[in-house]
N, C-alpha and C positions, 0 to 999 in steps of 0.2 A: 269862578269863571265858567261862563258856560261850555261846553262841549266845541260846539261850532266856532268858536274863539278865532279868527284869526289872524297867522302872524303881520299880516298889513298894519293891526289896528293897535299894534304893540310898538308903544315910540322905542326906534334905534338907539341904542348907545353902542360907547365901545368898547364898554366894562363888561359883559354877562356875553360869550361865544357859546353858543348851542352848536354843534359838528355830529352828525350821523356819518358813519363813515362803515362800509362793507370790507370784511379781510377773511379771507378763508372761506368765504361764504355764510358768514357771519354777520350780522349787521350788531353795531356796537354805538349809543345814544351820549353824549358829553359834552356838561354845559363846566367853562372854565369861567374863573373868575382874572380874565385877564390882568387887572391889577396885582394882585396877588403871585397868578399862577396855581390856587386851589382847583382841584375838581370839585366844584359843588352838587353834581347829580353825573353817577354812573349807571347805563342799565345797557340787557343786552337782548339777543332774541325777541319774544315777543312782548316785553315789557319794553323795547326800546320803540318795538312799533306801534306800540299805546300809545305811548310819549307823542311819538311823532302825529299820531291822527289828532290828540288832540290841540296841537296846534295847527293841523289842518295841511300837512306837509307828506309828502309823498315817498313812506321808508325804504321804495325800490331804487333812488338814489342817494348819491353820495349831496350833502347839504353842509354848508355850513351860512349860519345866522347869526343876528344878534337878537339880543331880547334885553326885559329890562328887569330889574329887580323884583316887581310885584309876579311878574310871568315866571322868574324862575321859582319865587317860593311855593304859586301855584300849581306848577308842573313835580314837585319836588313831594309835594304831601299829596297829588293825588297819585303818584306814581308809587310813593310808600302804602298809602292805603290799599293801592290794587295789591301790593304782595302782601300785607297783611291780611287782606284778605282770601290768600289763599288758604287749604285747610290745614290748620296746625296740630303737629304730631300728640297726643294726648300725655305722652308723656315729659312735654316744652312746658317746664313751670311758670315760664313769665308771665306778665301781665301784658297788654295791646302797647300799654305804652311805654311799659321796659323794653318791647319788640321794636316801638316805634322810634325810641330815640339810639337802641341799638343799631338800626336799619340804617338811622341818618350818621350813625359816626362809621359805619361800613362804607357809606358812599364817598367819604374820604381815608383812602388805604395811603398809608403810610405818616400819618397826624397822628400824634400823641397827645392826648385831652389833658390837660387839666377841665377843675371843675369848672371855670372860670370860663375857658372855651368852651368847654360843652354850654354854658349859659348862653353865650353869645350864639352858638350853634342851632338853639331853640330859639332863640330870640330871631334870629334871620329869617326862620321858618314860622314865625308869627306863636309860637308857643310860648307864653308865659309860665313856670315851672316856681314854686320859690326856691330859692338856696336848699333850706335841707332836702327839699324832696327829691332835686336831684345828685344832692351827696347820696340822699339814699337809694336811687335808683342806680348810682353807678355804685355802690357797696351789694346790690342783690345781683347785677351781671357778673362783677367779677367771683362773688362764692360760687355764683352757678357757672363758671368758668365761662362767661361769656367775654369776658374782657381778662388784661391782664394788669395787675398794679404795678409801677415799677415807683419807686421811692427814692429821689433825690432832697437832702436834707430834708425841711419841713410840707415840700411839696409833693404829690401823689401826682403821677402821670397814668392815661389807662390807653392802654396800647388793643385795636381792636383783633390785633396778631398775637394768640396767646400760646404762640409754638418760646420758646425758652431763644431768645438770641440777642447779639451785642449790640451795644447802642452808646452813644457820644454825645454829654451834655455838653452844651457851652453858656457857661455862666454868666456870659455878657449879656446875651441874651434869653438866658432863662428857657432857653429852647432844645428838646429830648431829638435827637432822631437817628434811624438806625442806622447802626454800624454794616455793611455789605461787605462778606467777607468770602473765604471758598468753600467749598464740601470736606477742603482736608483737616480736621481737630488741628493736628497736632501741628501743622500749620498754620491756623486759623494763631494758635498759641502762642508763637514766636511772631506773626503781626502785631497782634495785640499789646505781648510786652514789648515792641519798639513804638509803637504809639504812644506806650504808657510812660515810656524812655523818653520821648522825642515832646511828648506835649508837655504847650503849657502850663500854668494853673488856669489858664481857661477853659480846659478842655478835661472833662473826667470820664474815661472810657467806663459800660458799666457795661454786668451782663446777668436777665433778665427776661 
């Protein structure tokens, strides 16, 4: 998409919300997947006012838009690319595109990948990957402590929060996510075992 792109020439829906919104004197760039409810692209400061120039939008206001799916995928990889390309530390083992598909599961905080979503994840983004390469690309972030694995039965979840905390499967739907609980352990301990009390078998508290 060229540079001068813009958003006139992008047909409306009302699935894909782009919102630039000012707080603190912060400007902060968020494209939602209204169906859903996913954040599909976060950014803040001056990557947010990338974003905005290049769809040709004015980041000293507050905006909210819609856009269409080919606009976000291309707002999404040229906005990864600019932070990839900034200079990385010599001591970052990764590869551009262990960085690049870490970068896109950052931009959804609080989603639990399996491999299967990350597939579809690269696929939205126009990336074709095969199956193993990105088993193994998500087996090199997690050694490098870049992800975390969390292991329910036969499937591997990668959590892109690799701090140790609790989390709530529900088997119906095969869906990981975290448990939000207080600052006090030993309180944190006695929620837990009445959750563990109180749920069903559809629900298996884990912590991870």
């Amino acid at each position: 998409m060229p540079d001068n792109y813009p958003p006139s020439a992008v047909p409306a829906t009302s699935r894909y919300e782009l919102a630039l919104t000012h707080l603190a004197g912060g400007v902060t760039l968020n494209v939602v997947d209204r169906w859903t409810g996913l954040i599909l692209l976060r950014c803040d400061g001056d990557v947010a006012r990338y974003a905005a120039a290049i769809l040709g939008v004015n980041s000293a206001n507050d905006i909210t838009l819609a856009i269409d799916k080919a606009t976000v995928r291309s707002l999404s990889l040229r906005v990864t690319a600019k932070c990839l390309a900034e200079p990385t530390p010599i001591s970052d083992p990764l590869s551009a595109n262990d960085r690049l598909l870490l970068s896109l599961m950052q931009d959804l905080p609080g989603v639990h990948f399996s491999a299967a979503r990350v597939r579809l994840l690269l696929d939205f983004h126009g990336i074709n990957t095969p199956n193993a390469e990105v088993d193994a690309a998500l087996g090199r972030l997690t050694i490098a402590g870049r992800l975390r694995c969390i292991r329910i039965g036969r499937t591997a979840f990668f959590d892109t929060n690799t701090d140790a905390h609790w989390h709530i499967f529900d088997t119906a739907t095969e869906e990981l996510h975290d448990l939000t609980l207080t600052n006090d352990q030993a309180l944190n301990a006695s929620l837990v075992a009445q959750i563990d009390a109180s749920a069903s078998e559809r629900f298996v508290v884990v912590r991870d």
